[in-house]
C-alpha positions in Angstrom: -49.5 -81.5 32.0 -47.5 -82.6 28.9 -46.0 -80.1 27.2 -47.2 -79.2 23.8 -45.4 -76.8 21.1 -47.8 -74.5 18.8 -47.7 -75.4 15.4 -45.1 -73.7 13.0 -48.0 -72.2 10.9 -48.9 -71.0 13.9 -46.1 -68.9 15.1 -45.3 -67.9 11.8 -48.7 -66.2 11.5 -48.2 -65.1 15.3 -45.4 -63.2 14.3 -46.8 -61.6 11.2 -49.9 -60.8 14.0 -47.7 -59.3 16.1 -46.0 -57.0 13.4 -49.5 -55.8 11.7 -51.7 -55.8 15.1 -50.1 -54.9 17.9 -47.3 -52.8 17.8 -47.7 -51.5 21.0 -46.5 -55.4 22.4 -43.2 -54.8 22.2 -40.4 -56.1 25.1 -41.4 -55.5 28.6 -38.9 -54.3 31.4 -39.1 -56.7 34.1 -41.2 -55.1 37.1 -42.9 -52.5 34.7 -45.1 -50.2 36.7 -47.8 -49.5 33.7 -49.9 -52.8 32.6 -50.4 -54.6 29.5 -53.5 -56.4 29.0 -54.4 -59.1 26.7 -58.2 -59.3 26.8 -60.9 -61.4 24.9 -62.7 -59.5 22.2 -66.3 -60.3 24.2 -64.8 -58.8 27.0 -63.8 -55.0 25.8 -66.6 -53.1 27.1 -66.5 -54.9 30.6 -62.7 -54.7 30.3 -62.2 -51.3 29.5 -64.5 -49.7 32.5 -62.9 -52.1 34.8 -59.0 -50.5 33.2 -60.4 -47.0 34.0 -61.8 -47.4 37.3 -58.3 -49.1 38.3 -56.4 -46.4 37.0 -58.3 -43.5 38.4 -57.1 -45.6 41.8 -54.0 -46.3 41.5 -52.8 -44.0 38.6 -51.1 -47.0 36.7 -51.7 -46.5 33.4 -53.6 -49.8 31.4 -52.5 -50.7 27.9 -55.3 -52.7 26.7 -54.9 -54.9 23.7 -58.4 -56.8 22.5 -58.5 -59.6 20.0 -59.7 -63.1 19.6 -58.2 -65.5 22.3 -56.3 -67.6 19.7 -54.9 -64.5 18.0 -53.4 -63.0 21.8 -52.7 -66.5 22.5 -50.5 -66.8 19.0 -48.9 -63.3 20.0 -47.7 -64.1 23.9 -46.7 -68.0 22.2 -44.5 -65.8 19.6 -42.8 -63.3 21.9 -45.4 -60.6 23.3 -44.8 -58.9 26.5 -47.4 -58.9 28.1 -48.8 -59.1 31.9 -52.3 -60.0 31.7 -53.8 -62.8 29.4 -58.1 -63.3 29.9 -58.9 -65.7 27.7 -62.7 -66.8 26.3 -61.8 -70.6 26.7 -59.0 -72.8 28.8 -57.2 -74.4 25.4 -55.4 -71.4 24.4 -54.6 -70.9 28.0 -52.8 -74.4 28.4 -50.7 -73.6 25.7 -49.7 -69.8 27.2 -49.2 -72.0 30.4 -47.5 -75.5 28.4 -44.4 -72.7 27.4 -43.9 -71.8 30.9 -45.5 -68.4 30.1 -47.7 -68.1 33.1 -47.1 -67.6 36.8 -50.2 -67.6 38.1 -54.1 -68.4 36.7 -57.5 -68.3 37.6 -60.8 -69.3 36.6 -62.9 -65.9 36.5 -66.1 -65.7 34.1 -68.6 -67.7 32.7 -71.1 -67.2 29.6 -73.2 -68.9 27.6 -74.8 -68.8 24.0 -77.6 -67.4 22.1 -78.9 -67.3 19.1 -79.7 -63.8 17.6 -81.3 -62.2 14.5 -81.3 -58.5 13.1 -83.7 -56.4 16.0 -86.5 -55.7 12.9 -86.5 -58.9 11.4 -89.3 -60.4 12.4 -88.2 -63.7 12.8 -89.0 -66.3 15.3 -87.3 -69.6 16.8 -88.8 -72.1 18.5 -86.1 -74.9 19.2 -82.3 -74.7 17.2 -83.5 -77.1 14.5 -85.3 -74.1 13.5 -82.2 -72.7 12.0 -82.1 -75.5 9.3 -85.4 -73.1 7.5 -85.3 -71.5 4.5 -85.5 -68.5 6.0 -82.1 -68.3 7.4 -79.7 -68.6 4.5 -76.8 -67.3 6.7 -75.8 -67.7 9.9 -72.7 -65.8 11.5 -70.5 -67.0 13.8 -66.8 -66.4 15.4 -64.4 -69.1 13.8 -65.7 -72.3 14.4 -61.7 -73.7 13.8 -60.2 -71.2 16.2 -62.0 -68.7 18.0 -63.7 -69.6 21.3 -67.2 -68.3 20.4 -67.4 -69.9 17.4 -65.7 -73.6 18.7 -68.7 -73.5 21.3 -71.2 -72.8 18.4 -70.2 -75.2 16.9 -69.3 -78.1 19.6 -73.1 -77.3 20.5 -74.0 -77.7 17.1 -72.5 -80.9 16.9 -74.1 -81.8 20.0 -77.4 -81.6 18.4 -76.8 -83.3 15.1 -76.8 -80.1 13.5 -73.5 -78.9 12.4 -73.4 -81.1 9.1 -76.0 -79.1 7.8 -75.5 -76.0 8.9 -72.3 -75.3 8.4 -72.4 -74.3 4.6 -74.5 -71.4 5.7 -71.8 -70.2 7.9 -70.7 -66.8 7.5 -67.1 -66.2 9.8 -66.1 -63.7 11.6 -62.5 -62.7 13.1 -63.8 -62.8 16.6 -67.3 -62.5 18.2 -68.2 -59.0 18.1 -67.7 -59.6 14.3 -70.4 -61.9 14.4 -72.4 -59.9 15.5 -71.7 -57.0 13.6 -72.7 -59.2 10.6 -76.0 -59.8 12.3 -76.0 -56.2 13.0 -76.1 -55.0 9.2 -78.8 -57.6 8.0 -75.1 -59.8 6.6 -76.7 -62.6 8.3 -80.1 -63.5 9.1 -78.8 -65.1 12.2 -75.4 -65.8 14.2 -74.9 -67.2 17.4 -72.7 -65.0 19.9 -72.2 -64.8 23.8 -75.5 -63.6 25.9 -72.7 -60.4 27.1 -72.7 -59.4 23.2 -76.5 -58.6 23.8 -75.7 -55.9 26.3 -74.0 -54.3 24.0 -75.9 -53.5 21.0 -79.9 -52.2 20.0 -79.6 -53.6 16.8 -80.2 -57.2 17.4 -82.6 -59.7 19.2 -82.0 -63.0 21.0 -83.9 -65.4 19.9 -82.7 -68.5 21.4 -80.6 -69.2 24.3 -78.8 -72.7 23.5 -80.1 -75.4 26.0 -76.8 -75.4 28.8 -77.1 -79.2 28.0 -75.4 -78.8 24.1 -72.1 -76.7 25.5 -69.1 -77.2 27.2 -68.7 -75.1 30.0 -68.1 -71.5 29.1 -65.3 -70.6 30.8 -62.7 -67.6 31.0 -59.4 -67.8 32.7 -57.6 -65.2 33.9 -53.4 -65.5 33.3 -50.9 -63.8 35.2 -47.8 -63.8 33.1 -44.2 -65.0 33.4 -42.2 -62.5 35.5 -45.3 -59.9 36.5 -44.5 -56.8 38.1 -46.4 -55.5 41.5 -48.4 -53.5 39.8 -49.7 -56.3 37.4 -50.0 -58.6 40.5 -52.4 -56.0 42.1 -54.6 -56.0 38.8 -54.6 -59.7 38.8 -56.5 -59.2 42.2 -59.0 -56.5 41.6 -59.9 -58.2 38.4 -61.7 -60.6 41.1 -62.7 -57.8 43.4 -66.7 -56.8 44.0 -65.8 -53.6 42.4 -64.8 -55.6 39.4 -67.6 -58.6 39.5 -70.2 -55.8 39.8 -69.3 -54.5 36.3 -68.8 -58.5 34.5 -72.1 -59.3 36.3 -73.8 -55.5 34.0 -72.1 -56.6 31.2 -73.4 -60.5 30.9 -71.1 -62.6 32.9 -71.4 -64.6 35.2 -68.5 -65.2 38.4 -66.9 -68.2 38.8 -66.4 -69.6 42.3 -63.2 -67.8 44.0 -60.4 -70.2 44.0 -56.7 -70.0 44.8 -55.3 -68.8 42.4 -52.9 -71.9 40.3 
């Protein structure tokens, strides 16, 4: 794979991420026995049971730091120590693994993508052209230019000829569960988020899952970073355990086939 440096806008907003947002991602001592965890926004509730069922085994304690995948990719890129890097899509992953950040990864969760309104709206889809109405004047969505959700929105958007004119009704949030919180006040009419957001909140309704056809494969990889203790290595592992596919599969996602790890 050819080697590809991050943009200097890039790191220089990494670095001012890193300063404001996580504080806690300081230096790492080589071998570290407690865990920091770099973890897709969509993946926090999922995520955080998993952290506390390991812990209660182990007793290693789980830092967990939760963010859109561009904005942890943008922190690990400008310095971050980190152990653990699950990301919503493989692009910011090649670019962890392009700087020789990674030591090992694997492919570990799929998703896909629905469309959702407010859960007393009332309002009905029948196909996604449906979205183009006069009845949705906004519709909220991750980033389209950066954050995973929001690139598959729109990629299957684009897929459909609909993008062009949908995308001056686009409301943007920071990551997906921002979406969705928009949807969630009545900000938005409708948004488009991951089918795992649905299992998460009461106050909306899918509407529409997007044909499978439209999207790009929806996948997660899991990174095991440069210079990983044993106790990270051990994570790395029950992240792919039963224990831990039983509480993904609650939450939304789906399992990839086990591979060997790359």
């Amino acid at each position: 794979m050819q080697k590809r440096s991050l943009p200097n806008r890039l790191r220089t907003a990494a670095a001012v991420l890193i300063a404001a947002a996580a504080p806690a991602c300081g230096a790492r001592e080589e071998g570290s026995s407690s865990i920091l965890f770099f973890a897709a926004a969509s993946t926090q509730d999922a995520v955080r049971e998993i952290s506390t069922r390991f812990e209660a085994e182990t007793q290693v304690p789980v830092t967990l730091n939760f963010a859109a995948s561009s904005t942890l990719a943008q922190q690990i890129l400008a310095g971050a120590g980190g152990d653990l890097f699950l990301s919503a899509n493989v692009h910011w992953v090649e670019e962890v693994m392009a700087e020789g950040l990674a030591s090992s990864r694997r492919d570990l969760l799929g998703n896909r993508l629905v469309i959702i309104a407010p859960a007393e709206s009332g309002l009905q889809l029948r196909k996604a052209s449906d979205l183009l109405g006069s009845t949705i004047a906004r519709l909220s969505l991750a980033d389209p230019e950066g954050v995973p959700a929001g690139i598959y929105a729109r990629d299957a958007l684009r897929r459909l000829d609909l993008w062009k004119s949908l995308r001056s009704k686009v409301v943007r949030g920071s990551d997906v569960r921002q979406a969705l919180f928009f949807v969630e006040r009545g900000e938005a009419e409708a948004g488009i988020v991951y089918s795992s957001d649905l299992r998460i909140s009461e106050a909306v309704q899918p509407l529409l899952e997007l044909d499978s056809a439209s999207i790009r494969p929806i996948v997660y990889p899991l990174v095991l970073l440069k210079s990983p203790g044993e106790a990270a290595k051990r994570f790395f592992e029950y992240l792919s355990s039963p224990e831990s596919a039983e509480v993904f599969r609650r939450f939304g996602f789906s399992m990839l086939p086990p591979g060997v790890p790359c």
